[in-house]
N, C-alpha and C positions, 0 to 999 in steps of 0.2 A: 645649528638648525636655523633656515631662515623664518624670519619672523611671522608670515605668511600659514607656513608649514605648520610651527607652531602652533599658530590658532585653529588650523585643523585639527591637528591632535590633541589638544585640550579641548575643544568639542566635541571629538568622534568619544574621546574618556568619559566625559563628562554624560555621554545618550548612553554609553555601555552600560553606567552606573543607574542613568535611568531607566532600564530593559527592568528592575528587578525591584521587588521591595526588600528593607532592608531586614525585613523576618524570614525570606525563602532561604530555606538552606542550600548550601553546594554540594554536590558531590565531585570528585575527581577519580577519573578514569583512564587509563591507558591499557590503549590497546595497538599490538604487534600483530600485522598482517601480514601472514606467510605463506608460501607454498609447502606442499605436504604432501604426501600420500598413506590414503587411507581404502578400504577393499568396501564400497557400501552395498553393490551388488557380487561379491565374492571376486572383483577384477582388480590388483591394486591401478590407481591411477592418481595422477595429480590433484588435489582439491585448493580452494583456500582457505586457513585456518584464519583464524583469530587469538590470540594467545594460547596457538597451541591447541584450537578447541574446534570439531567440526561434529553438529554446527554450532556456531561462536557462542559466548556467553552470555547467557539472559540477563538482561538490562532490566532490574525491577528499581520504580521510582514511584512518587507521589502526587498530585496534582500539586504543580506553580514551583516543585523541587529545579532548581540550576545545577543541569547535567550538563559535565563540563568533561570532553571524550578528545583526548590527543592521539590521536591514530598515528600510527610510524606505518608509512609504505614500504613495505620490502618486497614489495613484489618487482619482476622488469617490466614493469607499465604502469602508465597514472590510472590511478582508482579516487572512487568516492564511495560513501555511503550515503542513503534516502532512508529517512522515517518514516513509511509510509502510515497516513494514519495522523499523524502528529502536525499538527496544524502551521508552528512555526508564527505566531501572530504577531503581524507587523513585520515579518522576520526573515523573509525567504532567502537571506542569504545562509542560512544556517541546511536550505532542505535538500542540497547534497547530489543535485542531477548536473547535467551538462549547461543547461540553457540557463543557470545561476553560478555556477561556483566552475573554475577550472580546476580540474582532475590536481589531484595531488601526486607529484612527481615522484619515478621511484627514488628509492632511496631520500625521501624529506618526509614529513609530519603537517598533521594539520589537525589546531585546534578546535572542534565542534564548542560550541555553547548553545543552548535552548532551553529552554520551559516548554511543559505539556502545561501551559497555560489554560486554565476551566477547563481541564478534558481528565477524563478515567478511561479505562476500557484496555482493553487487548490488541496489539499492534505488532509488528516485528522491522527490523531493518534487513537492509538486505544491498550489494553492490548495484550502482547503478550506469556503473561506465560500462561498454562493450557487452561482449557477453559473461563478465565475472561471475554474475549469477549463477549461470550454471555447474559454476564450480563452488560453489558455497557461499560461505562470508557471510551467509543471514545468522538471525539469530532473534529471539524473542522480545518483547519489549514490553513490560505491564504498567501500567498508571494506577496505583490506587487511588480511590477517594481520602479524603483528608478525615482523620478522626473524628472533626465536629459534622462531618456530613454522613450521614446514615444511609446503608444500603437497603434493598428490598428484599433482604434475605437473611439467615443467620452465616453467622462466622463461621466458614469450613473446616473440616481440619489441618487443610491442606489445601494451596494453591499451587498448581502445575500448570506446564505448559507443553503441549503438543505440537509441532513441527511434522507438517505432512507436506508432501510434493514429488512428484512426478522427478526421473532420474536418468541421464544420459551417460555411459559408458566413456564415449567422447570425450576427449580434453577439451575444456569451453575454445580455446584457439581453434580445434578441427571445427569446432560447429560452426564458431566464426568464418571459418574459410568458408564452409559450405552455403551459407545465408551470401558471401562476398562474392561467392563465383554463379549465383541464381539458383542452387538447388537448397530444398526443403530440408527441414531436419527431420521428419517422419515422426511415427510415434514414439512414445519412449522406453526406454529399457527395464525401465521399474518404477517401483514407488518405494518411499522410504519414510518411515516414520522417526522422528529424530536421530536423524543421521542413517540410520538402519535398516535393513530389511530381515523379515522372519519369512521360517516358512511354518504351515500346517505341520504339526506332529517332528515337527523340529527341535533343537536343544536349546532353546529363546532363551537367553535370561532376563527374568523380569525386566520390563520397563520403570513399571510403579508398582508399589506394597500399600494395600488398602486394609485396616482396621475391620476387623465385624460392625456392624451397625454405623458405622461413620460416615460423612457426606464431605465429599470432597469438588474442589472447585478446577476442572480444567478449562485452560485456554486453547482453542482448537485453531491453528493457522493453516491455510495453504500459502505455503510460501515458493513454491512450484514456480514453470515455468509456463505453461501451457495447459494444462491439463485440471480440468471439475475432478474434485474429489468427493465420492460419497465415506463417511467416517461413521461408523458404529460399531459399539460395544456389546459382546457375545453377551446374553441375558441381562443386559442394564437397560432401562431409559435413562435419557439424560435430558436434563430441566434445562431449558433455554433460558439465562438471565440477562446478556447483554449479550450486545452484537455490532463492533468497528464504534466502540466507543460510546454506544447509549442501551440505557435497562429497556428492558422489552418484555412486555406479557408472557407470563411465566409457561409457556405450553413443554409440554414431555415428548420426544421425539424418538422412535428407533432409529433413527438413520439422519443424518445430515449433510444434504450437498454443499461445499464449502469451496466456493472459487476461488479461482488464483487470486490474490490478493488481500481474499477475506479472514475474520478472524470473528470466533462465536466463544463466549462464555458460556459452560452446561455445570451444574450441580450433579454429581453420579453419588448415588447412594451405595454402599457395599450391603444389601438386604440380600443375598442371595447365598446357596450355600457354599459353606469356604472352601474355594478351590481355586485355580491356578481360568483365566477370562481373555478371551482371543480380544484385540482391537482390529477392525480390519478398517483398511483403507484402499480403496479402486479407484479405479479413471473413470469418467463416466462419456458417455456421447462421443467415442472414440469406436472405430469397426472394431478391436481386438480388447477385451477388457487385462490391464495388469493392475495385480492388487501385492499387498503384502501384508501381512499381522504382526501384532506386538502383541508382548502377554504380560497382562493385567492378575497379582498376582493378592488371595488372602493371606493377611499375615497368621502365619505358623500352619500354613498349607503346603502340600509338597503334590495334593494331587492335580494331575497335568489338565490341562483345555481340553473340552469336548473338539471331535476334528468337524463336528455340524457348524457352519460358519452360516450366519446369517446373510441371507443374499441382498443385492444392491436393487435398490427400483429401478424399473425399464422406463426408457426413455423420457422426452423430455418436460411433457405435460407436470409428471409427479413433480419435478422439481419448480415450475414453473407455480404451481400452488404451495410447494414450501415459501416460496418467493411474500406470497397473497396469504398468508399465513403472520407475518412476521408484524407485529403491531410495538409500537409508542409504548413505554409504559408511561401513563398521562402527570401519575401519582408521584413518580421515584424523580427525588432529586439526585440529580447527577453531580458535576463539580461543584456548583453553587447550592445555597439552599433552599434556591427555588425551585419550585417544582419543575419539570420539562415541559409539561404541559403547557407553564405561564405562556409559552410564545406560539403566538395562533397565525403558524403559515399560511394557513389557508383563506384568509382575510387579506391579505396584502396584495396590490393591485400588480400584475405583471408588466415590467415594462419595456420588455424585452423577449423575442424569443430564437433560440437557434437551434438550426437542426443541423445535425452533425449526422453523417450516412458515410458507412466505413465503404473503401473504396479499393480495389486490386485488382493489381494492372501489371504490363508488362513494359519497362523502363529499359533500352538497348537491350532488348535480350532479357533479362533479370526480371525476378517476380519484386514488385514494390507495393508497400499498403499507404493508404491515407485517408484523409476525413475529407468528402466534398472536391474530390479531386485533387489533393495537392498532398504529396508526400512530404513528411518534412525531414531536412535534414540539419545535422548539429554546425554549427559553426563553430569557426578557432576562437572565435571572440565571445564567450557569454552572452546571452542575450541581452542579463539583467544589466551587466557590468557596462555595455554598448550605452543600455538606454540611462542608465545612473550616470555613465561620462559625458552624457550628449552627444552618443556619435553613433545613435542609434540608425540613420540615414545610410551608413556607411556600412554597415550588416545584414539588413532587414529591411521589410517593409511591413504594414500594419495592414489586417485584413486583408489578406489576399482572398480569402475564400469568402463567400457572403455567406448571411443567415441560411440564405434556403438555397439550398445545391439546388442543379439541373437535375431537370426529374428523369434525366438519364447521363450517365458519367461514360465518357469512354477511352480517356485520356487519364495520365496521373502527371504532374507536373511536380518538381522534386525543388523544393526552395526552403526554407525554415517558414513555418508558419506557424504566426502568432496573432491573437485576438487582442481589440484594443477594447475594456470593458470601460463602463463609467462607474468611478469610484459609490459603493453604497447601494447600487439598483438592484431590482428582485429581478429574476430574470430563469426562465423555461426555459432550460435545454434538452431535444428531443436525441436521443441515442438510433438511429434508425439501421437495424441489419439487415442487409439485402443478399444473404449469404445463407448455407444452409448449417456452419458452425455457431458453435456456441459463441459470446464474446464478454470479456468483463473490462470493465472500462476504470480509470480511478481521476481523481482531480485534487492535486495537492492542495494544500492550504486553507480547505474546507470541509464542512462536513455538507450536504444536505438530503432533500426529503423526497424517497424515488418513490413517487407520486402512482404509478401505473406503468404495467408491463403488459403487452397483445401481443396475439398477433395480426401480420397486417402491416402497412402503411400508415403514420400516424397523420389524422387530419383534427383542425382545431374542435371537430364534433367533441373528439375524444376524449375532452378535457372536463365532459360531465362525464368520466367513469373513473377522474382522479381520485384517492384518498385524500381529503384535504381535514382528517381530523388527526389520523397517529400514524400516520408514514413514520419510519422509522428515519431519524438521522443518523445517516454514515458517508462513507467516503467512496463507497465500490456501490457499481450499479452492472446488473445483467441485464442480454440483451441477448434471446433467445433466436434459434433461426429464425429467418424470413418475422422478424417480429422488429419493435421498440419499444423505448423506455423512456419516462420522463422523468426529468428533477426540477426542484425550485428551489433557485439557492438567494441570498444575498450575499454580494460580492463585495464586502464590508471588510475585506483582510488586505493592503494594499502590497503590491510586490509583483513579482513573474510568478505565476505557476503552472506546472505541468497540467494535462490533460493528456493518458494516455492510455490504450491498451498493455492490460497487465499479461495478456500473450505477450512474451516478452520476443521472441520470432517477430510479431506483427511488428510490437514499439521498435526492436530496432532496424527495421525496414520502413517506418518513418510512419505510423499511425500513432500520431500522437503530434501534440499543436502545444502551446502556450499562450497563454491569457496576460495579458499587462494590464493591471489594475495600478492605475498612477493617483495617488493624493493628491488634488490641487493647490493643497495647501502649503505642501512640501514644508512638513512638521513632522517631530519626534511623537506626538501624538499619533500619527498614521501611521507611520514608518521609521525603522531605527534606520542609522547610520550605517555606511558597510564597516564594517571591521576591520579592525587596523591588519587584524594578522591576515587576509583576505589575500589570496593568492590573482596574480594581476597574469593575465597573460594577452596575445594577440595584438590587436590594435592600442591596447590601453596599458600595457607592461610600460614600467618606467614612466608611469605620466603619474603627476601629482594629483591627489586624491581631491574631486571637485569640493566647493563651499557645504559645508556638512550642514544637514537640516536642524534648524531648532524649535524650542518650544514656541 
């Protein structure tokens, strides 16, 4: 090895070992992705497994634990997986989309390593190349808080986790063709509650076995593609304790709309009498509603679910006040033992603001989506990998779209489009829909605080009807018809990351952009090194790995 060489790879070892303290434990996992066939709407069809398992298996870990996941591609195309949710700090070569990492080749492996560094909360993974999605590959993902740090609840009997989402018949390849030749996927064929679908007065077998008198803790995901789910339980409330990774004012809810991407923590008590309890789960803001049930079962009960299903709220108002409902809890420490509260967003001076206005149009013929006019699309080359080699010039270009779109768009212009933020600044970004669909948005690599939702045009009046005491921090913000939303985040996590619609139709028709937050310092302090085992492809395959950052 030349001597050069060398020194790179005893630096890049050198930041790996400092990614971690020498107290976090490891875990090791390996996981085999495969194709399969499984019947979820009673049709068999192809799915993607994960060791065997659809949908895949629940990834439970701890705050700052090193989860270390060697994935074997078996499938015939390159695949990734996203943690959606999982911050990645300092780290985005670990968060497993196109515009950081190249696909893993079939038939090869690739090692994941990460910390859910200072984070708890309810998350899930899921494919994030083509449309693998639609064929499975998700699967759950829990953080617990660390023993020394106390939650705002007693200890369940039980922690579960729920898997909801919207379900297409379709082999994800038809649907891919259909998006690739300009036609819609329409709505969907079902819904399915982990893995499943039930019907009313059918031979269910339990999902879950609940105790008399015991309180149990589910984790509620839509991991879907398209599709708002309302989620509630035949005679239960359920206690709202966190939501996409932060504790929140304890309120009791019947019914929960739970968008694509989101994930809620509820407390369900078993007070009721011992019998056999529909789950139900529907589409919501769709012309045709499809729902399906799961049956929630008491133990050493054999008597069946009432067929009275509790119905879903109408339209979109109700939900838009669940939305305006969801508070901070101020009190509960989260991964650290500080309060959440300690950090006062609403004090810090804004220094930036953008407005992002979803845009669809029609590109040769083909329907295309994007933010501000500009659809974006993946390149062969990484994005991050481009701009880590220096050869970013040769891919992309920075800011193509400006802060504030044209107060009318009538064009979509289809190029990769990515944001160049300054490293550390506070900074407003307005979600603006000009559509009469629902829409939920997500942004890797952070979490922050969705300030306000109207409807309307958002103008800077607006910003005296922000919440600026206990906005919730998460990762997913909605964005109702002909409405907007605002967030305030600090962009204090250096790296590429996504910004996209979790319609995954719209992201892969190109609504969705990337942020490059660059360190000036270009330090192991802001940003780890890429990884040795880092899969190279495009313009940068076979090129020596540039002078690795140090302390």
């Amino acid at each position: 090895m030349q001597g050069g060489r060398l020194l790179t790879v005893l630096v890049c070892l050198a930041s790996t070992v400092a990614m971690v303290n020498a107290g976090d434990p490891y875990f090791y996992y390996t996981w085999n992705v495969t194709y399969g066939t499984v019947a979820p709407l009673g049709i068999p069809q192809q799915v993607i497994l994960i060791n065997g398992q659809f949908p895949g298996p629940n990834l439970n870990s701890t705050s700052n634990n090193n989860v270390v996941i060697n994935v074997f591609n078996n499938l015939d195309e390159p695949f990734l997986l996203t943690w959606i949710g999982l911050q990645h700090r300092k780290n985005s070569w670990q968060d497993g989309v196109t515009g950081t990492s190249c696909p893993i080749p079939a038939g090869t492996n690739f090692t994941y390593h990460f910390q859910p560094k200072d984070q708890i909360g309810s998350y899930f993974y899921y494919p994030s190349t083509a449309l693998h999605r639609f064929a499975g590959g998700f699967g759950g993902l829990r953080v617990n808080s660390r023993l020394l740090i106390p939650v705002p609840y007693a200890d369940p009997e039980d922690d579960r986790t729920i898997l909801i989402n919207d379900w297409y018949t379709k082999s994800h390849t038809a649907l891919k063709n259909f998006l690739d030749s300009g036609r819609t996927l329409g709505s969907p064929d079902g819904v399915l509650i982990n893995g499943k679908s039930g019907k009313i007065g059918g031979n269910n077998a339990p999902l879950f076995t609940m105790k008399p008198g015991k309180t149990y803790k589910y984790r509620i995901c839509n991991v879907g593609f398209k599709s708002t789910l309302n989620f509630r339980i035949q005679g239960h409330k359920m206690k709202l304790v966190e939501m996409e990774g932060s504790h929140v004012l304890q309120n009791d809810y019947d019914s929960l709309d739970v968008h694509v991407g989101q994930c809620f923590a509820v407390l369900v008590t078993a007070d009721q009498v011992a019998k056999n309890y529909y789950m139900v789960a529907s589409t919501r803001f769709l012309k045709k509603e499809v729902s399906t049930v799961g049956v929630m079962s008491y133990e050493g009960s054999n008597v069946q679910a009432s067929n009275e299903i509790p119905k879903a709220p109408v339209g979109w108002a109700w939900s838009l006040n669940q939305f305006r409902s969801f508070r901070w809890n101020l009190t509960a420490s989260a991964a650290r033992p500080n309060p959440q509260g300690s950090y006062h967003y609403g004090k810090i001076n804004i220094t930036r603001t953008i407005k992002l206005a979803n845009t669809k149009n029609l590109v040769n013929g083909k329907v295309r989506f994007g933010f501000n006019g500009v659809s974006h699309v993946d390149t062969e080359t990484p994005l991050k990998l481009a701009e880590y080699f220096g050869m970013s010039e040769k891919v992309f270009k920075y800011n193509v779209i400006k802060d504030e779109p044209a107060a009318k768009i009538t064009t979509l212009t289809v190029e990769p489009n990515v944001l160049n933020i300054t490293f550390r600044t506070f900074v407003e970004v307005i979600f603006e829909n000009h559509e009469k669909s629902m829409q939920s948005f997500h942004l890797d690599g952070y979490s922050f605080f969705a300030v306000a939702s109207e409807p309307g045009r958002w103008t800077p009046e607006k910003r005296k009807n922000y919440n600026l005491l206990d906005a919730v921090s998460r990762h997913t913000v909605q964005v109702y018809p002909k409405s907007w939303s605002a967030i305030l985040l600090t962009f204090d996590n250096a790296g590429m990351w996504n910004i996209r619609s979790e319609n995954w139709e719209r992201r892969y028709l190109g609504q969705q952009l990337y942020v490059s937050v660059l360190s000036p310092e270009k330090s192991l302090r802001d940003e780890y090194n890429i990884p040795l085992n880092t899969n190279l492809c495009g313009i940068v395959k076979g090129l020596p790995l540039p002078t690795p950052y140090t302390i």
